[in-house]
C-alpha positions as CSV (number, residue, x, y, z in Angstrom):
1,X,-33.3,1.9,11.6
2,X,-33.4,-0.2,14.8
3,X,-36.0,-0.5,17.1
4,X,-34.2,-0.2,21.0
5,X,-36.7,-0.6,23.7
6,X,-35.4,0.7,27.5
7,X,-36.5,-2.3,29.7
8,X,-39.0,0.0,30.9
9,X,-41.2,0.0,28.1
10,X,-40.6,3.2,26.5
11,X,-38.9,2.9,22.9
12,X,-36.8,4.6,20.1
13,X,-35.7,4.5,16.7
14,X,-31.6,4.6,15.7
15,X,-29.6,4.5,13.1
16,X,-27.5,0.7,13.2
17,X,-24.7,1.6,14.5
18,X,-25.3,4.1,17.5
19,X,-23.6,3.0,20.9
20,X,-25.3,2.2,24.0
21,X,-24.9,5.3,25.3
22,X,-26.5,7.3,22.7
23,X,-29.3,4.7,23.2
24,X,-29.8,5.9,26.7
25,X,-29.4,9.3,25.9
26,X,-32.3,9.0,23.2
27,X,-34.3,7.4,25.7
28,X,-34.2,10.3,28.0
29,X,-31.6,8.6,30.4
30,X,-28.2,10.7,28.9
31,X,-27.8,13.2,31.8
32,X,-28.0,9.7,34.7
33,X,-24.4,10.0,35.7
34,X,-25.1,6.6,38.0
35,X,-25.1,5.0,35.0
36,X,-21.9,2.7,34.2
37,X,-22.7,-0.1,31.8
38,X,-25.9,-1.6,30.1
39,X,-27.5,-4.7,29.9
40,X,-28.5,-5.6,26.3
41,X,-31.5,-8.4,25.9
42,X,-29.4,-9.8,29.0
43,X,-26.3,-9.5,28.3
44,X,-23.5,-7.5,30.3
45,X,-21.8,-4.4,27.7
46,X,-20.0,-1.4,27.5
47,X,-21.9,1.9,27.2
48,X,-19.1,2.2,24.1
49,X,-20.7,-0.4,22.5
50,X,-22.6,-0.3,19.0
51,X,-25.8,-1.7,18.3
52,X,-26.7,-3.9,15.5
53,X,-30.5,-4.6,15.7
54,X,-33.5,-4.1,17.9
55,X,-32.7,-4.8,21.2
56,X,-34.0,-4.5,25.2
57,X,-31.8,-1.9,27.2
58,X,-31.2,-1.9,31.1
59,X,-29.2,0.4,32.5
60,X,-26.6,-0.9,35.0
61,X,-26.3,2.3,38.0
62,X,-23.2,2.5,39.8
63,X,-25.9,1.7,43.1
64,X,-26.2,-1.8,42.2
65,X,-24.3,-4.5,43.3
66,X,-23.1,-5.2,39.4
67,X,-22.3,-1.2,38.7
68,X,-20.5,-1.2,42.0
69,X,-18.2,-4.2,40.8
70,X,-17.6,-2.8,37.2
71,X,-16.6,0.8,39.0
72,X,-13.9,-1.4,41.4
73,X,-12.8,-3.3,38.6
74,X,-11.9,-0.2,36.7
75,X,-10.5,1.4,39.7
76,X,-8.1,-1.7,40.0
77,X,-6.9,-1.0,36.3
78,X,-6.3,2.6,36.8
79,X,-4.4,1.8,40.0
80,X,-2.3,-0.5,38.6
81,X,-1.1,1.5,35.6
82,X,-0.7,4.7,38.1
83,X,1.6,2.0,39.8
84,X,3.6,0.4,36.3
């Protein structure tokens, strides 16, 4: 089991191996559509990604500066396959 810890201060237990998202979700933030990438002991990650040991999670919300570049860089990918 791993110990992930919401930067908040409130914790839970996971099996190795559960994504970033399920992280959230276990930590009571699963139904926060705002949020759109995660911050893991400081680093920038995918919500897809999975976790390998106990780590510090910080949601990234679509209303911060960060979230709001991630959702336009996305955008710009979408755009340009529509386009190709």
């Amino acid at each position: 089991m791993i110990k992930v810890a919401l930067d908040q201060g409130v914790t839970t237990t996971l099996e190795p191996g559960a994504t970033v998202a399920q992280a959230l979700e276990a930590l009571g933030m699963g139904k926060d559509a705002q949020v759109v990438a995660a911050r893991i002991n400081g680093d920038l990650v995918d919500l897809s990604l999975p976790l390998a040991g106990d780590c510090t999670v910080a949601p990234v919300r679509l209303s911060s500066p960060e979230g709001l570049e991630i959702m336009r860089h996305s955008a710009a990918h979408l755009m340009a396959e529509a386009v190709r």
